[in-house]
GUGU-756460 format. One record per residue (C-alpha): residue number from 1; x, y, z. Coordinates in pm, whole numbers. Layout:
! GUGU-756460
i;X;Y;Z
NUM;X;Y;Z
...
! end
This chain:
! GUGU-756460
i;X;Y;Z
1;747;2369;-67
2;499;2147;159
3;567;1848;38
4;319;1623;214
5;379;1318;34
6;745;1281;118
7;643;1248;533
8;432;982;445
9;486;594;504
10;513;440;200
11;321;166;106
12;554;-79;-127
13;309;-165;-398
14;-26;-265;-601
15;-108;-597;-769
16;-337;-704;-1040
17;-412;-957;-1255
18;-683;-1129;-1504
19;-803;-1487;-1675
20;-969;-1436;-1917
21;-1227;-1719;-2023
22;-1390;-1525;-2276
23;-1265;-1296;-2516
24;-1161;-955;-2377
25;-871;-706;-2414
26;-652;-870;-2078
27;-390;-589;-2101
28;-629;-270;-2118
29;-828;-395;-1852
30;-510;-447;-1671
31;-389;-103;-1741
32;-646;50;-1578
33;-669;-188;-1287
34;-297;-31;-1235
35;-416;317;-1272
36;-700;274;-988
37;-384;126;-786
38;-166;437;-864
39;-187;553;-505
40;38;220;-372
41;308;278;-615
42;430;605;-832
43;839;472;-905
44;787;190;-1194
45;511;7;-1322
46;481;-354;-1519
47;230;-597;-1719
48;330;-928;-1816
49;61;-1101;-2106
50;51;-1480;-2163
51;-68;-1579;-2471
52;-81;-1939;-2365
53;276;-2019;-2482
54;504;-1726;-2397
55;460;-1418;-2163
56;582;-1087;-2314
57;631;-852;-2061
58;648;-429;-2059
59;743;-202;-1764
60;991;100;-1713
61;986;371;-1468
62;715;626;-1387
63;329;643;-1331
64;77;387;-1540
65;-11;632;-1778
66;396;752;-1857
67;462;411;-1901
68;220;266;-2128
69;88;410;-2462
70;-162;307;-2651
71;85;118;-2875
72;259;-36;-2593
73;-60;-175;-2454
74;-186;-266;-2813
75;130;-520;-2853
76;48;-719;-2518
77;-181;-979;-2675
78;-326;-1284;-2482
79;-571;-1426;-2230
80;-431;-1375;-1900
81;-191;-1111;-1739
82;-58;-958;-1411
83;43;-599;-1361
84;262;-367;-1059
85;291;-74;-961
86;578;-26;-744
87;681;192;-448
88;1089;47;-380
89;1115;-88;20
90;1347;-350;-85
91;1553;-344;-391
92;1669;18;-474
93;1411;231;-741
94;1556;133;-1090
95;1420;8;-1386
96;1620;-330;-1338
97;1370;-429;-1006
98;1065;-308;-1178
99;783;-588;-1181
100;632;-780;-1306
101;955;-1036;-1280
102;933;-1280;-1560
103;1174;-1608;-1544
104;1158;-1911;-1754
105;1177;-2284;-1578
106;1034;-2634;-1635
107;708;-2508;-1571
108;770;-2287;-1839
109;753;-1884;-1836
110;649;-1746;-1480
111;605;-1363;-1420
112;542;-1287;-1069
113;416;-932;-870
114;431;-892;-505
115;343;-673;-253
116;468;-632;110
117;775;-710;240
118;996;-1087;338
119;1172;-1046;627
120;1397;-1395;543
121;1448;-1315;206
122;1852;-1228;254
123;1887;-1553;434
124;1714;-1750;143
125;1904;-1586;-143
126;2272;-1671;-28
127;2113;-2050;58
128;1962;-2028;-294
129;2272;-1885;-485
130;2551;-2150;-282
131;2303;-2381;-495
132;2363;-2223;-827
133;2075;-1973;-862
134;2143;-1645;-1038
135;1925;-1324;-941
136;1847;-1052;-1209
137;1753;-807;-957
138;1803;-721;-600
139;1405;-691;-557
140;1260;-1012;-274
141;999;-1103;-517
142;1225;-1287;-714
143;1353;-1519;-416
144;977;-1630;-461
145;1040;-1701;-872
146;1342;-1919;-770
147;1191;-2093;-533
148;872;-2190;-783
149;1152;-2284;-984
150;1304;-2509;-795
151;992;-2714;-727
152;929;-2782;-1076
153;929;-3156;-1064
154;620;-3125;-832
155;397;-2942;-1029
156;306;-2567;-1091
157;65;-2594;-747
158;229;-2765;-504
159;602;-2558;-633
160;377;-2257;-545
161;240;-2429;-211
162;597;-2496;-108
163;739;-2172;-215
164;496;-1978;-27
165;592;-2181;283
166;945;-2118;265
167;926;-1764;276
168;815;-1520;610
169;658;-1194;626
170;403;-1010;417
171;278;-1101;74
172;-1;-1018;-177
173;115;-1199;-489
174;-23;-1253;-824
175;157;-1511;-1066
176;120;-1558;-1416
177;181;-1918;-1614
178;148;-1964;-1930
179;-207;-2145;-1872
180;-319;-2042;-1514
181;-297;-1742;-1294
182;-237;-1769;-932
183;-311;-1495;-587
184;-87;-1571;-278
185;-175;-1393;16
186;17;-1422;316
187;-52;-1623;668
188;-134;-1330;874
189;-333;-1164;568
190;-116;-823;629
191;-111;-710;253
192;-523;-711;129
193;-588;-943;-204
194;-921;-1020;-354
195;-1101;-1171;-638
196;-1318;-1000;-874
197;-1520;-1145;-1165
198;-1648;-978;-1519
199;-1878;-1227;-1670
200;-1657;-1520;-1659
201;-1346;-1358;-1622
202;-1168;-1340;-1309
203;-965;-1107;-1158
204;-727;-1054;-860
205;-590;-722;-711
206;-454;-534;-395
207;-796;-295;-355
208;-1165;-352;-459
209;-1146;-13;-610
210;-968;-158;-889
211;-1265;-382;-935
212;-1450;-64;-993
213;-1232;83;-1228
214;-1329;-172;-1483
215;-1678;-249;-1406
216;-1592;-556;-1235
217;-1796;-769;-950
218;-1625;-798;-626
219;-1634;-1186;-550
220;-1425;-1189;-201
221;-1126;-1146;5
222;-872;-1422;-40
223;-846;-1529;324
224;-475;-1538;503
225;-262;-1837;427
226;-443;-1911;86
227;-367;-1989;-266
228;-574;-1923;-548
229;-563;-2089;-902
230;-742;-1926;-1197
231;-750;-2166;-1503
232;-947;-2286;-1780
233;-1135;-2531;-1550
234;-1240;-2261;-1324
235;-1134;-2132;-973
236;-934;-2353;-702
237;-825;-2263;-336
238;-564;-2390;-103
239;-477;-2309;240
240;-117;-2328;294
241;-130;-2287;673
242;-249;-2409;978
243;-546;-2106;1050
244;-362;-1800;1196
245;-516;-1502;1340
246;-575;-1238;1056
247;-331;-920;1113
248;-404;-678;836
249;-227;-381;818
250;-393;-118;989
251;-263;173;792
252;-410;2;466
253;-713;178;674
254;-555;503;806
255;-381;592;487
256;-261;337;224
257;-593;196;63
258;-808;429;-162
259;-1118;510;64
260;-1354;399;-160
261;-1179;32;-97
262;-1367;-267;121
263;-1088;-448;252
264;-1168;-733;462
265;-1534;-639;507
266;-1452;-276;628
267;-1542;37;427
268;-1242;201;437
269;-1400;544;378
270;-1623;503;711
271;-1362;370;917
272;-1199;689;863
273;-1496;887;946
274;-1553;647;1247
275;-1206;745;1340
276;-1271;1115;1326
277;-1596;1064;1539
278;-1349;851;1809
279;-1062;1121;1780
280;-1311;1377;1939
281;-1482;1166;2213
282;-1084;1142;2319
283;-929;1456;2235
284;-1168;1742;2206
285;-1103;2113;2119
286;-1303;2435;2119
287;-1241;2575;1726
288;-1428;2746;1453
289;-1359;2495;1201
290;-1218;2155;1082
291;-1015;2106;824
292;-848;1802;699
293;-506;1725;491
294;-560;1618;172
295;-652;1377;71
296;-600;1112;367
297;-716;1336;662
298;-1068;1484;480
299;-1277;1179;633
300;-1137;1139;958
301;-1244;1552;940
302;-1578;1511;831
303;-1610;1253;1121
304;-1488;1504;1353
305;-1664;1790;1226
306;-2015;1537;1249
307;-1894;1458;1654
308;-1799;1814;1791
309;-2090;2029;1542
310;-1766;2252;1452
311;-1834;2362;1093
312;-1621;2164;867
313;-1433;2310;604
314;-1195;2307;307
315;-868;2442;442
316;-614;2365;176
317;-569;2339;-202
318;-415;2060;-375
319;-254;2111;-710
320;-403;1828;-856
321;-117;1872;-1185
322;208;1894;-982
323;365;1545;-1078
324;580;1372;-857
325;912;1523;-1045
326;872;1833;-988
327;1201;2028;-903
328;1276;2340;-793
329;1609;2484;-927
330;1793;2548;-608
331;1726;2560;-184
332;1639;2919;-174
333;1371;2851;-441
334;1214;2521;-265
335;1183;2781;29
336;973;3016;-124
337;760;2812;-295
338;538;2682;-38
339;235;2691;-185
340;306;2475;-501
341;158;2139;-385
342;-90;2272;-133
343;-227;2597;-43
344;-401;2717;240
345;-752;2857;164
346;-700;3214;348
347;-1109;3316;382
348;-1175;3019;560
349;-901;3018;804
350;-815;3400;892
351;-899;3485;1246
352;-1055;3172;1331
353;-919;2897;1586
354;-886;2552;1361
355;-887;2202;1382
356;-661;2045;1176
357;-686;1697;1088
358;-440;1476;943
359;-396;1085;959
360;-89;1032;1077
361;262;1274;1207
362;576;1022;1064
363;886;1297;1089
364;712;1582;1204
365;861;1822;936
366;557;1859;697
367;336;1890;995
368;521;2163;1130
369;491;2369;767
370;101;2328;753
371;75;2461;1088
372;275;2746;999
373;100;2779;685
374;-218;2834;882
375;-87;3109;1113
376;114;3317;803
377;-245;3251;654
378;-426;3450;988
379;-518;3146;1166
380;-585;3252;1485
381;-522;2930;1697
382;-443;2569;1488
383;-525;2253;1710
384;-361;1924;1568
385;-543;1633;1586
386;-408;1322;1494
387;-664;1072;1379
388;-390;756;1411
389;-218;675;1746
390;129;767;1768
391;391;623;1534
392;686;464;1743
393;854;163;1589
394;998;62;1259
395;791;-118;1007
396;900;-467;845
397;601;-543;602
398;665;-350;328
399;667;7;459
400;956;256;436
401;1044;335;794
402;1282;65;937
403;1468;340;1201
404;1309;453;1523
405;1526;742;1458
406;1337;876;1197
407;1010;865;1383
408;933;1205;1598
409;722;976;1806
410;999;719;1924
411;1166;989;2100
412;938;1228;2189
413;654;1313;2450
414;304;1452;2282
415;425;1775;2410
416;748;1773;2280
417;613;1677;1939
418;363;1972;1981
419;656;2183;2076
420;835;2096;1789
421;573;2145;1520
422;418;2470;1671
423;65;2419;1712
424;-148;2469;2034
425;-266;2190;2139
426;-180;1798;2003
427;-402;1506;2066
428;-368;1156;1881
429;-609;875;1834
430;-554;580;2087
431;-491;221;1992
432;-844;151;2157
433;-972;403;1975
434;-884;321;1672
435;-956;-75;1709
436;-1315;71;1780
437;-1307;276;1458
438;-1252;-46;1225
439;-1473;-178;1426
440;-1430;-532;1343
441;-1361;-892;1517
442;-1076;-956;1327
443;-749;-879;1412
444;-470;-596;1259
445;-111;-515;1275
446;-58;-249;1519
447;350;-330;1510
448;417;66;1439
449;254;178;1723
450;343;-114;1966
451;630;-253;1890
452;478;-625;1879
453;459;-768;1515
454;283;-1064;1411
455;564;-1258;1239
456;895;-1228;1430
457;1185;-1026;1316
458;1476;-1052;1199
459;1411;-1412;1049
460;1726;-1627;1089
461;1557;-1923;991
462;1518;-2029;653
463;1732;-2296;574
464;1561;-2624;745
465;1256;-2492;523
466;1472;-2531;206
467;1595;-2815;322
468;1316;-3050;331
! end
């Protein structure tokens, strides 16, 4: 079975969350805030509901829409709330580390939802837990809750200022009170955030095309290093850090984000398209047609199609009802069904040389079954074309690939990894290339493809932070 999805890097998760002003239904809006933000989590999802006293919370495993019913939604009564979807990096995929994390203090109830990744959370759970602290889960986001916790005596902002200091690596987080609702977005700004507004309601989330979803207005990115606070007197914003370069994650623009996202000013849709127009000027081919993966590698095709004048073209099928459970009864079977998630579109591709497009090789093994896909489907030449440069190093942020081993990049030479996955010719997008794609002044993460990150890992420090 080509299984694209499982040679993929995994994004960890979505965030959203609403304060409500004026009357409106906090939880259904929030529900389908979560199911725009499907695509950043498919293992559990969460929404926690304050009702100004108490925050009732409901999440199990599974997409949005097998978690909730109408009923369950219908219960979750109040006039702010925060909502997950979750994709497990850290904290193993059970129902147990499913978000939102709700804890109770002297600041009263807290629910909290994170995305990305702390890369000193270890070190500040055994310092917290020699103090007395007790974890529910195994999940980093709730090294954040204790830490809130802790600071009680100073007040719900500056225990959230001070929490959010302790703590290194990436972080989009959304936290519920019983009377305010805060967005944390961390120093280098690697996870996106940003604030959206229906009438005077505002709301924070992971993509702007949860905005959409519910007819919202897209107010702005929260910056790196700042803190917002939603309450009944309005909107307030902290900066928690001296001003540090922004270092967004430039795979929230390759492949994570929805492409009909703006994330930090940058279309995501036409920096994909801008990518496929860069990935010919570098590596060209002579074909008949360009075809991109679903659904990740269509734009960078179209761009590429636009930039050579090769005919662009559908090449594969997507079963659009496959879920993500789907389980065939034994080897032999998974073997022979190769054309359950995608299917190549024979009359397009028989005796014709092709372009294929696709954003991104991780293992190598799914990109080796499309290509020979094409050629059992009469292809008569398939050119790879990679419209990302090539993946080397382990990810820390909040991505699933922490082991150069299990990159076919680390190891290999271009034509090795063309070798390996059968095609005729191999190009990839260069870092320059692709910096001129997003075509922006401010700055990414390129830490996957260079090996230089822009918060320093392992963290061993930790402790002179909670000691202050």
């Amino acid at each position: 079975m080509i299984d694209f999805e499982l040679d993929k890097l995994k994004e960890e998760c979505g965030v959203f969350g609403i304060y409500a002003k004026e009357e409106c239904d906090v939880a259904s809006i929030t529900y389908y805030g979560l199911y725009a933000l499907q695509h950043r989590g498919q293992e559990s999802a969460g929404i926690a509901v304050t009702n100004g006293k108490d925050i009732d919370c409901y999440k199990a495993m599974g997409l949005v829409s097998e978690v909730f019913s109408q009923e369950s939604i219908e219960k979750l009564k109040g006039k702010a709330a925060i909502g997950h979807v979750r994709y497990s990096t850290t904290g193993s995929s059970n129902v147990i580390n499913a978000q939102p994390i709700v804890g109770r203090s002297k600041l009263g109830s807290i629910a909290i939802a994170h995305n990305g990744n702390l890369v000193n959370a270890e070190v500040i759970r055994e310092l917290l837990e020699d103090g007395g602290c007790i974890f529910q889960t195994t999940a980093d986001s709730e090294v954040v809750l204790n830490l809130i916790a802790r600071g009680a005596k100073k007040g719900i902002e500056n225990a959230v200022l001070d929490a959010v200091q302790a703590v290194k690596g990436s972080y989009a987080i959304v936290i519920l009170f019983e009377d305010k609702l805060i967005g944390v977005r961390d120093p280098n700004g690697i996870r996106p955030l940003c604030i959206g507004k229906i009438d005077n309601n505002y709301i924070i989330c992971s993509e702007s095309c949860a905005l959409d979803a519910v007819s919202a207005e897209f107010v702005r990115d929260i910056e790196p290093g700042e803190v917002v606070v939603i309450d009944e007197k309005g909107i307030a914003s902290y900066n928690f850090t001296e001003k540090i370069s922004c270092k967004t994650c430039s795979f929230e623009y390759i492949y994570f984000a929805r492409p009909d996202s703006v994330i930090d000013g940058i279309n995501v849709y036409s920096a994909r398209v801008r990518a496929g127009h860069q990935l010919f000027k570098e590596s060209p081919a002579e074909a008949d047609i360009v075809i991109g993966v679903p659904d990740s590698g269509l734009a960078a095709a179209v761009g590429y199609a636009e930039a050579s004048g090769i005919p662009f073209g559908t090449g594969f099928i997507k079963n659009k009802y496959v879920g993500r459970t789907f389980i065939s009864p034994n080897q032999a079977l998974r073997e022979r069904t190769v054309s359950v998630k995608l299917n190549v579109l024979k009359v397009n591709v028989e005796g014709k040389r092709v372009i294929l497009i696709d954003d991104s090789i991780v293992r190598g093994t799914t990109s080796k079954k499309l290509v020979e896909a094409l050629r059992k489907a009469g292809a008569k030449e398939v050119h790879f074309r990679v419209s990302s440069p090539v993946v080397k190093y382990p990810c820390y942020f909040g991505i699933d690939i922490q082991y150069r081993s299990e990159l076919i990049g680390s190891m290999n030479t271009i034509e090795q990894i063309r070798e390996e996955i059968g095609c005729d010719s191999l190009g990839y997008l260069t870092i320059d290339g692709l910096l001129d794609s997003l075509d922006s002044k401010k700055g990414f993460c390129l830490g996957c493809f260079k090996g230089v990150y822009p918060v320093s890992t392992p963290i061993e420090a930790g402790k002179d932070i909670l000691e202050r």
